[in-house]
C-alpha distance (Angstrom), angle and dihedral (degrees) to the residues before:
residue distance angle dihedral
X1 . . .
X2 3.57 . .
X3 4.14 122.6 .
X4 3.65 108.2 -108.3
X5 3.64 87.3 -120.4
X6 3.86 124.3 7.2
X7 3.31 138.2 160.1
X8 4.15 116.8 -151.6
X9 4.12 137.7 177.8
X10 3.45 125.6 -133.0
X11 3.97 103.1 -160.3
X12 3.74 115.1 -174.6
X13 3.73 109.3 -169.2
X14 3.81 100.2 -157.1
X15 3.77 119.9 -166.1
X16 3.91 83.8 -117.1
X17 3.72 110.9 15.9
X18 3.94 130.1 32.2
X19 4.23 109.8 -142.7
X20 3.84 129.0 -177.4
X21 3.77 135.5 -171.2
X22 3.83 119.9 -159.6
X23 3.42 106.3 -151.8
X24 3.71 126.2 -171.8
X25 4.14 122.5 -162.5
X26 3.84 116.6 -166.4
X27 3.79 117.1 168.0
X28 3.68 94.0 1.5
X29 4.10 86.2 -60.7
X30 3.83 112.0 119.9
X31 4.40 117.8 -150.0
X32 3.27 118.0 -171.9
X33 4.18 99.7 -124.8
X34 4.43 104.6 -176.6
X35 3.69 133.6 1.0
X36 3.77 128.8 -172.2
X37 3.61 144.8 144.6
X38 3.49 139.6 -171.3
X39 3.74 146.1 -174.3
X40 4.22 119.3 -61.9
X41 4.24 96.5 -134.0
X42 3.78 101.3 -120.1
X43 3.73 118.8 -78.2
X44 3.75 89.1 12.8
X45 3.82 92.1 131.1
X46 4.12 121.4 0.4
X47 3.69 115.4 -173.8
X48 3.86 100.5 4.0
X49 3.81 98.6 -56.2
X50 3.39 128.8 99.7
X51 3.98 112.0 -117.1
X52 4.10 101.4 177.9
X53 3.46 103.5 33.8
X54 4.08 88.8 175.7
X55 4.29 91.8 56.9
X56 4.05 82.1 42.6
X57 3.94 94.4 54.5
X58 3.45 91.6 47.4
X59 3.65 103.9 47.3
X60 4.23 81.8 52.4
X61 3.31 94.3 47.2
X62 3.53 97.4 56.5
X63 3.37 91.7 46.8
X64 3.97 93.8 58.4
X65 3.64 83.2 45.7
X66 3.73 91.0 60.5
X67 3.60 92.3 47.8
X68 3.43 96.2 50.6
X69 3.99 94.0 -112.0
X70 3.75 117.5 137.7
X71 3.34 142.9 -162.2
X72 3.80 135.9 -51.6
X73 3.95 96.5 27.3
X74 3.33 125.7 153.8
X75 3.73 116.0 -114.8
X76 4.21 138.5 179.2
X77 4.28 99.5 -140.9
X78 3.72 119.6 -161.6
X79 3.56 130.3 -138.2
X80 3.74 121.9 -147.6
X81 4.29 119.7 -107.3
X82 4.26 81.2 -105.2
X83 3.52 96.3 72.2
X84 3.95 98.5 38.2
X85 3.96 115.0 85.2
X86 3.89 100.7 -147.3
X87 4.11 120.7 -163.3
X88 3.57 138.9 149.4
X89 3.58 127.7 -135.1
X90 3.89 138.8 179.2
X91 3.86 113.4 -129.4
X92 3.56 141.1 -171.0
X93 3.54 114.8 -80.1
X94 3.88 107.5 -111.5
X95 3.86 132.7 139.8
X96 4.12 119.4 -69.8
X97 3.87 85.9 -105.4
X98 3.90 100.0 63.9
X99 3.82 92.4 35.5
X100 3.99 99.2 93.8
X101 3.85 84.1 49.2
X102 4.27 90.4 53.7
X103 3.80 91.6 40.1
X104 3.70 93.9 55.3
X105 3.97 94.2 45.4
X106 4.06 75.0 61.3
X107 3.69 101.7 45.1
X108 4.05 81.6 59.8
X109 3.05 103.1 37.0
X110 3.67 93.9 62.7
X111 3.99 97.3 29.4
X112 4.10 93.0 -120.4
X113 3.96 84.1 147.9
X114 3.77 104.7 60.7
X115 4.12 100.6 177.7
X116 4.04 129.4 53.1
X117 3.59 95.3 -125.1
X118 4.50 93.6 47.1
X119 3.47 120.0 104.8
X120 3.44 138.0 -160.9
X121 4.65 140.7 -160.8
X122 3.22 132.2 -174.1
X123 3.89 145.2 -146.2
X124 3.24 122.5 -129.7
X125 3.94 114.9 -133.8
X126 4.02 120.6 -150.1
X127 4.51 99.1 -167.4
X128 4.26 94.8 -169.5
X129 3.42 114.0 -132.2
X130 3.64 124.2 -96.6
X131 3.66 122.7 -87.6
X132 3.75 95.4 -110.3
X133 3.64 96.2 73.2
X134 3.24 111.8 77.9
X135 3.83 103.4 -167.9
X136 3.36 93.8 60.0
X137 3.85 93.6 37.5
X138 3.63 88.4 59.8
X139 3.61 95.0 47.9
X140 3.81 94.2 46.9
X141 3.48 92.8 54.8
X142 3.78 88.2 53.7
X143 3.76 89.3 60.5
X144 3.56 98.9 -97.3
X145 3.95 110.3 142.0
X146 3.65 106.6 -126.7
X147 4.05 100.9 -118.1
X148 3.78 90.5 61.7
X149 3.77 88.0 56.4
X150 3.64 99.3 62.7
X151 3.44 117.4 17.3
X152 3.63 100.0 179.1
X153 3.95 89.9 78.0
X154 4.14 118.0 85.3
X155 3.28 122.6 -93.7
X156 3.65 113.2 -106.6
X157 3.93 113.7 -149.4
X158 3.61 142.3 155.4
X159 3.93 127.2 -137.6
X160 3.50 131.7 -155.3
X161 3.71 124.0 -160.7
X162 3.63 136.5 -164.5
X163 3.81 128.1 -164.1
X164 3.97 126.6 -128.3
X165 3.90 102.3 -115.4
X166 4.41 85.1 52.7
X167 3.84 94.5 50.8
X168 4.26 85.1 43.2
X169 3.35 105.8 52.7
X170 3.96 98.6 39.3
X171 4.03 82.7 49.6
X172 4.08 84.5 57.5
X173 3.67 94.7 41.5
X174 4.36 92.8 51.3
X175 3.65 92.0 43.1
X176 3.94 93.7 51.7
X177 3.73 82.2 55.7
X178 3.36 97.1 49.1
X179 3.82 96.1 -119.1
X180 4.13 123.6 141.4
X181 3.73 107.8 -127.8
X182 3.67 97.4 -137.3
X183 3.94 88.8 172.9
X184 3.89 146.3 -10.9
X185 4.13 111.3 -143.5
X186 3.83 129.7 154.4
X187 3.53 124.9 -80.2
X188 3.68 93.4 -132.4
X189 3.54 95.7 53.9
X190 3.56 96.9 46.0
X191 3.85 85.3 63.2
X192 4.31 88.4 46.9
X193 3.79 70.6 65.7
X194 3.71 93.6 53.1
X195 3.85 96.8 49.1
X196 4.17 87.5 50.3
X197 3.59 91.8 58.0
X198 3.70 94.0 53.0
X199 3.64 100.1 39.5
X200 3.67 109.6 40.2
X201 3.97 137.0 -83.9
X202 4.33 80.1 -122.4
X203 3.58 102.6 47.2
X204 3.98 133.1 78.9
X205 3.32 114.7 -108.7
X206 3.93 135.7 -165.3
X207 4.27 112.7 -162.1
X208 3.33 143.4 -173.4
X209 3.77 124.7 -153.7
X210 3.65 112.5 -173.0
X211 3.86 122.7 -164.5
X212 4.09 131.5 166.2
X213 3.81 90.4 -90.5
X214 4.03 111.0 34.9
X215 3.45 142.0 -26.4
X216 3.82 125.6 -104.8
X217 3.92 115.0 -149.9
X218 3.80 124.4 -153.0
X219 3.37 129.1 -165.5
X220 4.20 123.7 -172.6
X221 3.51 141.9 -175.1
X222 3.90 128.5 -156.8
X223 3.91 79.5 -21.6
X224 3.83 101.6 -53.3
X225 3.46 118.8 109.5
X226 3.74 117.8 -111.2
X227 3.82 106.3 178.8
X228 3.84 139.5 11.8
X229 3.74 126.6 -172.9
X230 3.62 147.7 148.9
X231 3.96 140.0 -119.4
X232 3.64 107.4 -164.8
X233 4.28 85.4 -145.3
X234 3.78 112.6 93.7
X235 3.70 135.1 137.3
X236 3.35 108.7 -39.6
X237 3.97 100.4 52.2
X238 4.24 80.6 40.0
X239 4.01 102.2 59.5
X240 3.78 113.2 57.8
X241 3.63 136.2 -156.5
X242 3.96 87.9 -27.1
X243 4.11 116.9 141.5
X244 3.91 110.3 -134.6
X245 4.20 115.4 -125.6
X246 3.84 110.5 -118.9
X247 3.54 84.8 -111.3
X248 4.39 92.2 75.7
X249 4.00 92.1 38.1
X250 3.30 97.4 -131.9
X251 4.17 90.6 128.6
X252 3.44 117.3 137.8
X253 3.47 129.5 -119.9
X254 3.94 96.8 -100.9
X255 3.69 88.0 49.2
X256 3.76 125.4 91.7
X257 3.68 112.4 -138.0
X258 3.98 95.1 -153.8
X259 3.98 90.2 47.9
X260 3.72 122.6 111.3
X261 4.00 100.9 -109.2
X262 3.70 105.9 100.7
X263 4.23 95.9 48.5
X264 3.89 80.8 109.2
X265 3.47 111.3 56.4
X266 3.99 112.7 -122.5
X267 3.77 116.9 -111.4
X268 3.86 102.7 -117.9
X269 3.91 119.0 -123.8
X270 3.64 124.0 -156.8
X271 4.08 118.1 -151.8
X272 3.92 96.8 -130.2
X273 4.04 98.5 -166.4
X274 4.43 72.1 62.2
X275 3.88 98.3 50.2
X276 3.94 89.1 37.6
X277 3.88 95.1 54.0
X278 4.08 88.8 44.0
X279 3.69 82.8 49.7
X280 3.91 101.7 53.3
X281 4.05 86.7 44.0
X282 3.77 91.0 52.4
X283 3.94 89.9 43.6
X284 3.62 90.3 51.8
X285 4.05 96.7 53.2
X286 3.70 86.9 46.2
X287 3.62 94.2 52.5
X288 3.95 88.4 43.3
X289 4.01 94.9 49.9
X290 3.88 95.6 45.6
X291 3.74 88.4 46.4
X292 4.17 93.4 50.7
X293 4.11 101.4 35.1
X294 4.10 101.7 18.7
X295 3.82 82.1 174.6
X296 3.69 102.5 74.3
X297 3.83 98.7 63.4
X298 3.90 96.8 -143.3
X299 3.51 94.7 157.8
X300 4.19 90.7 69.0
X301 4.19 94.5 86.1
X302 3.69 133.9 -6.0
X303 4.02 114.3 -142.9
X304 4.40 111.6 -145.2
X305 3.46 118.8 -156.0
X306 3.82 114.4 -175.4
X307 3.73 134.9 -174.8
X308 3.78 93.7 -149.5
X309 3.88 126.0 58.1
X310 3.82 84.3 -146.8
X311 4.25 94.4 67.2
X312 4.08 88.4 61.3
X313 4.25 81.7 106.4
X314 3.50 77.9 55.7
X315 4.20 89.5 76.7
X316 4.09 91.1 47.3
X317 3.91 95.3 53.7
X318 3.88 96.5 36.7
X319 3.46 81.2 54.2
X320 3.62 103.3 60.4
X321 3.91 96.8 37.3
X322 3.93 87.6 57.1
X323 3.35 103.5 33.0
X324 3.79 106.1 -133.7
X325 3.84 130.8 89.4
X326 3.28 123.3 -85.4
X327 3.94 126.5 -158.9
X328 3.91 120.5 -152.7
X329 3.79 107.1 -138.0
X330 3.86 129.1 -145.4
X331 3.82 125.4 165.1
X332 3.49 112.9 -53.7
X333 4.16 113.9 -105.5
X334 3.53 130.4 -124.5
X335 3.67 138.5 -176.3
X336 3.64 95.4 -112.9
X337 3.53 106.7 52.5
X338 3.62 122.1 109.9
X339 3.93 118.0 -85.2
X340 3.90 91.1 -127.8
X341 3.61 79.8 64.9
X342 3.89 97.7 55.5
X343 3.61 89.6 43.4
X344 3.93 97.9 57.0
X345 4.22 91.0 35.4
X346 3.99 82.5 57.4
X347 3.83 94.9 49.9
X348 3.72 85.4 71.6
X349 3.97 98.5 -103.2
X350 3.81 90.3 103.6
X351 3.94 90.8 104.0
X352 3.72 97.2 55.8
X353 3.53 89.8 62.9
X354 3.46 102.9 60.1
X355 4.21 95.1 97.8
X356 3.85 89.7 50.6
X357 4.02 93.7 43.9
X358 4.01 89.1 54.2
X359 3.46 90.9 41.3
X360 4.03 94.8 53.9
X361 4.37 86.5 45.7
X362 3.57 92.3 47.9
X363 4.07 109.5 135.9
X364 4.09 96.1 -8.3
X365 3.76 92.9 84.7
X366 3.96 148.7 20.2
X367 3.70 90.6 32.2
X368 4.05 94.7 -165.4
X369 3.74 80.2 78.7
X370 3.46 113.7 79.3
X371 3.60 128.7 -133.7
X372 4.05 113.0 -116.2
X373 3.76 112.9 -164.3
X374 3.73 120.4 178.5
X375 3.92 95.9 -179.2
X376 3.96 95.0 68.2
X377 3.65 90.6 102.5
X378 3.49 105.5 51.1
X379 3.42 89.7 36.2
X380 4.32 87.5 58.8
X381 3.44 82.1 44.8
X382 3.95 95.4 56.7
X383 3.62 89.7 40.0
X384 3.70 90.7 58.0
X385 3.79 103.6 50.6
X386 3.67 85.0 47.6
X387 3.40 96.5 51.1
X388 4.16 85.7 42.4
X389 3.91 89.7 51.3
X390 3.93 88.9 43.6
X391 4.13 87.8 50.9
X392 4.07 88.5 44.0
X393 3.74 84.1 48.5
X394 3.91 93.2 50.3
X395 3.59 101.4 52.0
X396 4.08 96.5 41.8
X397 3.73 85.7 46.9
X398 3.70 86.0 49.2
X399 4.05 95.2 43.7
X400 4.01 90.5 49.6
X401 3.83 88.5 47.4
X402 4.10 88.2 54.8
X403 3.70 87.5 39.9
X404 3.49 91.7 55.0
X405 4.38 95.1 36.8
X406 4.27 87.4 55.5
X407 3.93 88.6 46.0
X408 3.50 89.1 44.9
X409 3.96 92.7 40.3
X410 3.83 82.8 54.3
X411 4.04 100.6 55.6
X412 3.65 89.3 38.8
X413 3.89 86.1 52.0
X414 3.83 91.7 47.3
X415 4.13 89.2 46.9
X416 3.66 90.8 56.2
X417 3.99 91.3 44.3
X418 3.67 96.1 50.6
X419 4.43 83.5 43.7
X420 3.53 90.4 57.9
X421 3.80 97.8 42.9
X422 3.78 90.2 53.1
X423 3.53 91.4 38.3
X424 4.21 88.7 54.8
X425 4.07 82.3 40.3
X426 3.85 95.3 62.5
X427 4.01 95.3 38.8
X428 4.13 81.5 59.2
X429 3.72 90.0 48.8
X430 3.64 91.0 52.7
X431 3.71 101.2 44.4
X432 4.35 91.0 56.3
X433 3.87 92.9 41.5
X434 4.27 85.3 56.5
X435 4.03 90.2 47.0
């Protein structure tokens, strides 16, 4: 259920460039309030995980600062598709409820967590049935997700799993910055989000998250997810040979950032053999979904979510080797948010804030999308040593009060001893002055 009002950051910790949406939700309506990014320092984070937490804190903090965002707000952080461990597993069928009980028996059962202090969540995945049943045709079209319709099939679901040393060192780097880590959830999926709120809770869907390392492709039907996979191709194989403005971080370490190179901006260059393999890949799940659930009509629009302003070519060539229009996606607009946030959407950096957008919306609306959170753990964790040290507390607190009562007991005891003997004392003195 979403706060009445609530404020939330989406903080996408790029390997090159830090971005954050404010978002504000009043009423169940979400506005987007602030946007701003700035440059990753070099070496900051290299293959999704942060390696100088200190440099990362900060670079954030001085972002906030800019925006006018202080401290102690709570904030959804992403974690890049290197760090996440994606795989898909058939379960079985049980109600919701026991489900994080059955998908953990898996996740150790097959050793997908490899430290004590990782973590894992998972998505579950509702395939509809195909069109030549009609029981279950008739019951999708009522609404009815497909699992709950026959529950003698396996549960289809996919898990994602984070390792300890990811979750720690983010953790460092937020509370450096003085930022709450209200939850951890994949980059990827926070744009999943993105697509949903430009395409429709009630229509199919077919989208394209793009990160350095791989792509992860959704797929969704009347707002339930169907399918979830991963292309290990993403940004880095995609942009070739292209030298990144200043502006993006991505300088290398021979480079001056404050020189004079970038005044002309580079003409991006796209590694074909790249966009051709991501193409064939994409073709092939296309082909595979139609084939399985011809119902869904997938095929009608792709949705591309990039983590780079430089991949929005990307769309255009995509396009033409698959033959079906695809739609770049940035955070959705609304009347009410704030005109510095028109004005930076229309200078063409809209797309590259589609991770931190979803990430900043996660749980307050579109409900049929579940909230993933892969800080629960340590956060139980946390919650338990403090609650530990506030129980260790209690009962010294509570021995040094009963130390103190019996001491006290004692001095007031000896008070009212030496009372009585004086008391006793002057009656004596009383009784020989009369005789």
């Amino acid at each position: 259920m979403a706060r009445k009002d609530a404020t939330l950051l989406g903080i996408d910790l790029h390997e090159g460039e830090i971005r954050v949406v404010q978002v504000k939700t009043r009423a169940n309506r979400c506005s987007i309030a602030k946007v701003g990014r700035a440059a990753m320092p070099h070496g900051a984070i290299i293959r999704g995980k942060v390696m100088q937490p200190g440099s990362v804190a900060v670079a954030l903090r001085l972002l906030l600062n800019s925006m006018d965002i202080g401290s102690n707000h709570r904030a959804v952080f992403g974690v890049m598709g290197d760090t996440t461990l994606l795989r898909t597993l058939p379960v079985p069928p049980v109600p919701d409820v026991d489900l994080p009980s059955i998908v953990a028996g898996e996740v150790g059962h097959y050793g997908i967590v490899k430290t004590e202090g990782g973590t894992h969540t998972f998505l579950r995945l509702f395939p509809p049935p195909p069109r030549t049943d009609p029981m279950t045709a008739a019951a999708l079209a009522a609404g009815v997700p497909a699992a709950t319709v026959d529950d003698s099939k396996p549960v289809n679901v996919t898990i994602v799993a984070l390792e300890e040393d990811v979750i720690a060192t983010l953790r460092e780097a937020a509370t450096e910055a003085n930022v709450l880590i209200d939850a951890i959830e994949p980059q990827q999926y926070a744009m999943y989000r993105s697509i949903m709120m430009v395409s429709g809770a009630t229509s199919s869907a077919f989208g394209l998250m793009i990160n350095p390392s791989n792509t992860d492709v959704a797929i969704a039907y009347k707002g339930n997810l169907v399918a979830y996979r991963r292309v290990d191709i993403g940004s880095r194989a995609i942009l070739l040979n292209a030298p990144v403005h200043s502006d993006y971080g991505y300088v290398e370490p021979s480079q001056d950032m404050f020189s004079d190179q970038f005044d002309e901006e580079p003409e991006v260059q796209l590694n074909w053999g790249a966009l051709e393999s991501l193409s064939v890949e994409v073709q092939r799940t296309l082909d595979y979904y139609q084939r399985e659930f011809p119902n869904i009509g997938i095929g009608d629009c792709l949705y591309l979510t990039i983590d780079d302003s430089r991949l929005t070519p990307v769309a255009e060539e995509l396009s033409q080797r698959l033959g079906v229009s695809i739609e770049v996606v940035q955070p959705q607009s609304n009347p009410a948010d704030a005109p510095d946030v028109t004005t930076e959407f229309a200078s063409g950096a809209g797309p590259a804030y589609a991770a931190a957008f979803g990430l900043a919306v996660q749980g307050q609306i579109l409900t049929k999308i579940p909230r993933l959170d892969l800080f629960t753990k340590l956060r139980s964790a946390v919650q338990k040593a403090e609650t530990k040290r506030n129980f260790r507390g209690s009962i010294i607190t509570s021995i040094v009060a009963i130390l103190l009562g019996v001491v006290g007991y004692e001095a007031y005891a000896k008070q009212i001893t030496q009372l009585e003997t004086n008391t006793k004392l002057s009656q004596i003195g009383r009784l020989t002055f009369h005789s």
